[in-house]
N, C-alpha and C positions, 0 to 999 in steps of 0.2 A: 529508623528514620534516615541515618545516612546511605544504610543501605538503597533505601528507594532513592533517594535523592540523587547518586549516583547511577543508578539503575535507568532515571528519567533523563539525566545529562548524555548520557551513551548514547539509547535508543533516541534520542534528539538529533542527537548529530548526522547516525545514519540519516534517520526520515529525511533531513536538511541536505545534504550532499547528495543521495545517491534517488532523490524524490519518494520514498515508499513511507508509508504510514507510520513504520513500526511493530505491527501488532507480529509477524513473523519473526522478530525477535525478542519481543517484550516475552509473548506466550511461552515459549520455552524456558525463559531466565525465571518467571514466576512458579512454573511447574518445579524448577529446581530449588526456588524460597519456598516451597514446601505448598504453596497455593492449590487449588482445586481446579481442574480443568473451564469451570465454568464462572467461577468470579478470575481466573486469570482473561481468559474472553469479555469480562466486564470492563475490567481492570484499562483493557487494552484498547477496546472504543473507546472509553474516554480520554484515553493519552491519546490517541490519534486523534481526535478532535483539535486539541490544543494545539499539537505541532502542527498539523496540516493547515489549519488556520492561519497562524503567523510566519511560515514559512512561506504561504501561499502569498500572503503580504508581502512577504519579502522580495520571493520573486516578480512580482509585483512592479515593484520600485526599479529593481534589475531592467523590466523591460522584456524578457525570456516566457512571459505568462498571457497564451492568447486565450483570452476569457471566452471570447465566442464560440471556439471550437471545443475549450473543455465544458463549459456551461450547457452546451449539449450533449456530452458525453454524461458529464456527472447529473443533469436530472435522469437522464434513464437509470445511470448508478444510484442514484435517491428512491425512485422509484423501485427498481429492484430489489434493492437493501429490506425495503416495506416485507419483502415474503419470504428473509432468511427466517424468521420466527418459526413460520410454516413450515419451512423448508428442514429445517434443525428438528422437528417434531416429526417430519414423517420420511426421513430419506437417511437411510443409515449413512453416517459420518465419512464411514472408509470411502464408499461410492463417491462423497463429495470431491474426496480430496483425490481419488483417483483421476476425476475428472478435471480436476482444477492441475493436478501435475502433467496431464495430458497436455493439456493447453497451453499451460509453463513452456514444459521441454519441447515443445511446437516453436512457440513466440521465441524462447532462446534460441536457439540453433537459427532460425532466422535472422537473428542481430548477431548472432558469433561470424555468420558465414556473411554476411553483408559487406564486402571488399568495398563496392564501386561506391564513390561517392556521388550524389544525387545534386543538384544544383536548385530544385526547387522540391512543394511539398507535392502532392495528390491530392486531387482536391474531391472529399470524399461527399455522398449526401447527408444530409440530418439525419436520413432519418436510420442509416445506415450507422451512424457516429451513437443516435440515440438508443439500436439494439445492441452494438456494441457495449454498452454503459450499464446494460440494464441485465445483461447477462452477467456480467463483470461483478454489480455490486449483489446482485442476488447470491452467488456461487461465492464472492468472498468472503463476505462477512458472515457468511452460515460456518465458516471454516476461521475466523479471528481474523482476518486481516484486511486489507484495505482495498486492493485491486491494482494498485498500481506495479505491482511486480509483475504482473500480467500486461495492461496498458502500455505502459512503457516500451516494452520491443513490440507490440503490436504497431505504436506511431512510429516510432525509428523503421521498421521491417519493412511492414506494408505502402505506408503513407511518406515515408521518405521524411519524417519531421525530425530536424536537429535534434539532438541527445540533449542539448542542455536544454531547450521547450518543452522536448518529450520528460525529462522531468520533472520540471514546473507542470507541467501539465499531470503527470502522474500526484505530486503535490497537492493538487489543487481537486484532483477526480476524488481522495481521501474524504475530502472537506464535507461534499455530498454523502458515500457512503459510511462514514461515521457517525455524522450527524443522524443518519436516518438509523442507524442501526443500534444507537445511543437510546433514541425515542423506544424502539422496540425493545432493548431489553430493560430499560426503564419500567415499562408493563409490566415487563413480569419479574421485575425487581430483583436483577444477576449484576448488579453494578456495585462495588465498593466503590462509595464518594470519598472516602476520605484516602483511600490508599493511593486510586486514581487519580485526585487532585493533587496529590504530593508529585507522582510520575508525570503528572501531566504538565504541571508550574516547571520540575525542573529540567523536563523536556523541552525546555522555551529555549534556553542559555544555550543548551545542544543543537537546537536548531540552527540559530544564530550562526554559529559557527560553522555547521553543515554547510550551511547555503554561502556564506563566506565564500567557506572555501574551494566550494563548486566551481563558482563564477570564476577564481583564479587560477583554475585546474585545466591543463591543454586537456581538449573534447578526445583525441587519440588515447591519453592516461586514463581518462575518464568513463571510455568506453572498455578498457580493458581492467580497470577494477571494478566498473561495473558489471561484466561477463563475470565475475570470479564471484561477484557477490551472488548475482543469480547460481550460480553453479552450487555454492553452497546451499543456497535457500532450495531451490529444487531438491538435492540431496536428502538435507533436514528432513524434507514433508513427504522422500520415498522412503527414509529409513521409519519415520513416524507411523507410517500408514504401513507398511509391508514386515517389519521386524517389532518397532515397539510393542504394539497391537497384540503382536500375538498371529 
């Protein structure tokens, strides 16, 4: 119990400061508490559900949270999300995740190398914002995570959206593709409720503070731990996919 309880307060905080779900760090810490690849995956949409909720509230309150523009993002992320079931069932895993680090170390080197600063945003179309979304949560959540490690330098990169939006906004895209991907593995019953809800209550407190400390953090510090954090997480998902594997 204290283990997770702890375990929920951490990944909290990340999801809170640096906008991502969680599930890319929750999956790994579970795989090492001895969990199963596939109720770790369970485990991990339901904590991402909770923080990305009240976090998304948060930001929210902040003022940093444009609903319009991610509200279109994340129904296509919702939508999407609908055919990681399908997709987990008939497309071997490595390929997912080759493809999903493709796209990672694309988007990152795009926000690593982004000197100029921009003075407004691009103003993109829906329906552009809505494939966006829908690629995003399909490709995530068939691989445990949320989408916004992805999201995120895509709106910073391409679309010129402040870091501290673009992570409210990666927050907030969570919201959609967990909920939807909650529903799905619900069906087919890979969810521990009870482990999940312990990580996922005391991923609240973590959040809390996450998002605290965002809003206090100069966007310069913030873009450059969050370059380190990406760098890890890309890391993580080449050593998973090309060494652990086999």
């Amino acid at each position: 119990m204290a283990e997770l309880l702890l375990l929920g307060g951490f990944v909290g905080f990340l999801s809170g400061f640096f906008g991502v779900g969680g599930g890319t760090i929750l999956v790994p810490l579970l795989l090492f508490l001895n969990y199963d690849m596939k109720t770790a995956i369970g485990i991990s949409v339901l904590q991402m559900v909770f923080s990305s909720i009240y976090g998304s509230y948060l930001n929210l309150k902040k003022g940093t949270l444009d609903l319009k523009m991610v509200s279109i993002i994340g129904s296509g992320g919702f939508i999407g999300a609908l055919f990681s079931g399908f997709i987990v069932a008939n497309v071997d895993a490595k390929i997912l995740q080759i493809i999903f680090i493709s796209f990672s170390t694309f988007a990152l080197l795009r926000l690593f190398f982004q000197v100029k600063e921009h003075k407004g945003e691009k103003q993109a179309q829906p329906i552009i914002l809505f494939i966006i979304g829908f690629f995003l949560g399909m490709i995530s959540i068939s691989i445990g995570v949320g989408g916004s490690v992805l999201l995120v330098p895509i709106l910073v990169g391409f679309f010129h959206v402040s870091l501290k939006k673009a992570t409210s906004a990666g927050l907030f895209f969570v919201v959609f593709s967990s909920v939807s991907g909650f529903i799905s593995q619900s069906l087919h019953g890979m969810i521990d409720y009870r482990t999940g809800l312990i990580i996922g209550i005391a991923s609240l407190v973590g959040v809390y503070f996450g998002v605290m400390l965002k809003h206090s953090t100069h966007e310069t510090l913030q873009r450059k731990l969050l370059v380190l954090f990406y760098v890890g997480v890309v890391s993580y998902l080449i050593y998973k996919t090309f060494f652990l594997q086999g």
